[in-house]
N, C-alpha and C positions, 0 to 999 in steps of 0.2 A: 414550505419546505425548509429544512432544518440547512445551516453550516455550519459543518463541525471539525474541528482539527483532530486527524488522528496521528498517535506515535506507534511505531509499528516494528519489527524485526523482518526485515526481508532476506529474503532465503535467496543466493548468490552461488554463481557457477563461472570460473573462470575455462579459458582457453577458445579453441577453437576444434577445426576439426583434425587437428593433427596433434601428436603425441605430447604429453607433456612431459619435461625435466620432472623425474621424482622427486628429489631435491627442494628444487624450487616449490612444487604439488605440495609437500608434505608443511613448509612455511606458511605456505599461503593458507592451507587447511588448519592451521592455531592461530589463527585471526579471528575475532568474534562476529557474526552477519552484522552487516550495514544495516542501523535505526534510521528509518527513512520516517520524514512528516508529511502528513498528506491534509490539503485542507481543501473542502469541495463542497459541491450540496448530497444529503445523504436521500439517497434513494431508494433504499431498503434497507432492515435491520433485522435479524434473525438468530436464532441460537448458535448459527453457524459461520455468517460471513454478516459483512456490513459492503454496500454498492455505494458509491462517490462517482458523481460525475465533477468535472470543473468549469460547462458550462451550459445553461440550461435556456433554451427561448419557449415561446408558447405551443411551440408543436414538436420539439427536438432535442435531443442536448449531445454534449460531446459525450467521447469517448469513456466507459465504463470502468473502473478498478475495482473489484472484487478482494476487499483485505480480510483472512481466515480470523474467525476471534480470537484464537490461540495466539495469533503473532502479535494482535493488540497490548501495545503497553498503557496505552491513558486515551482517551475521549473527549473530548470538550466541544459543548455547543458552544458556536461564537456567535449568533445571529436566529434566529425563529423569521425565516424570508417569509412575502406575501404573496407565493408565488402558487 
């Protein structure tokens, strides 16, 4: 199983459930999205999305992230595991 570092654009939603200052909204909305890094083992790869988990046993692993390719900025294998 592969680990691979991904750099990505993640899509970002401020507030809560009550109203927000326009003002303030309008500021925040000329911010560019947060480039988050994500580095895991790859568990599927397809035309569509790439699956990372960040932790994997013989019968189990953690939790799944699901990154869109679109938001993919760079790739890189760090590791070809023996897993």
């Amino acid at each position: 199983m592969k680990i691979i570092k991904i750099e990505w654009v993640d899509a970002e939603t401020i507030g809560d459930n009550a109203w927000q200052e326009l003002e303030g909204a309008i500021e925040y909305a000329k911010n560019d999205p947060p480039i988050m890094i994500t580095v895991g083992f790859l568990l599927h790869e397809c035309g569509t999305h790439m699956s990372v988990t960040e932790s994997v046993g013989s019968q189990e692993c953690g939790h799944v992230t699901k990154i869109p390719v679109e938001m993919i900025k760079t790739m890189k294998e760090l590791v070809e595991n023996e897993m």
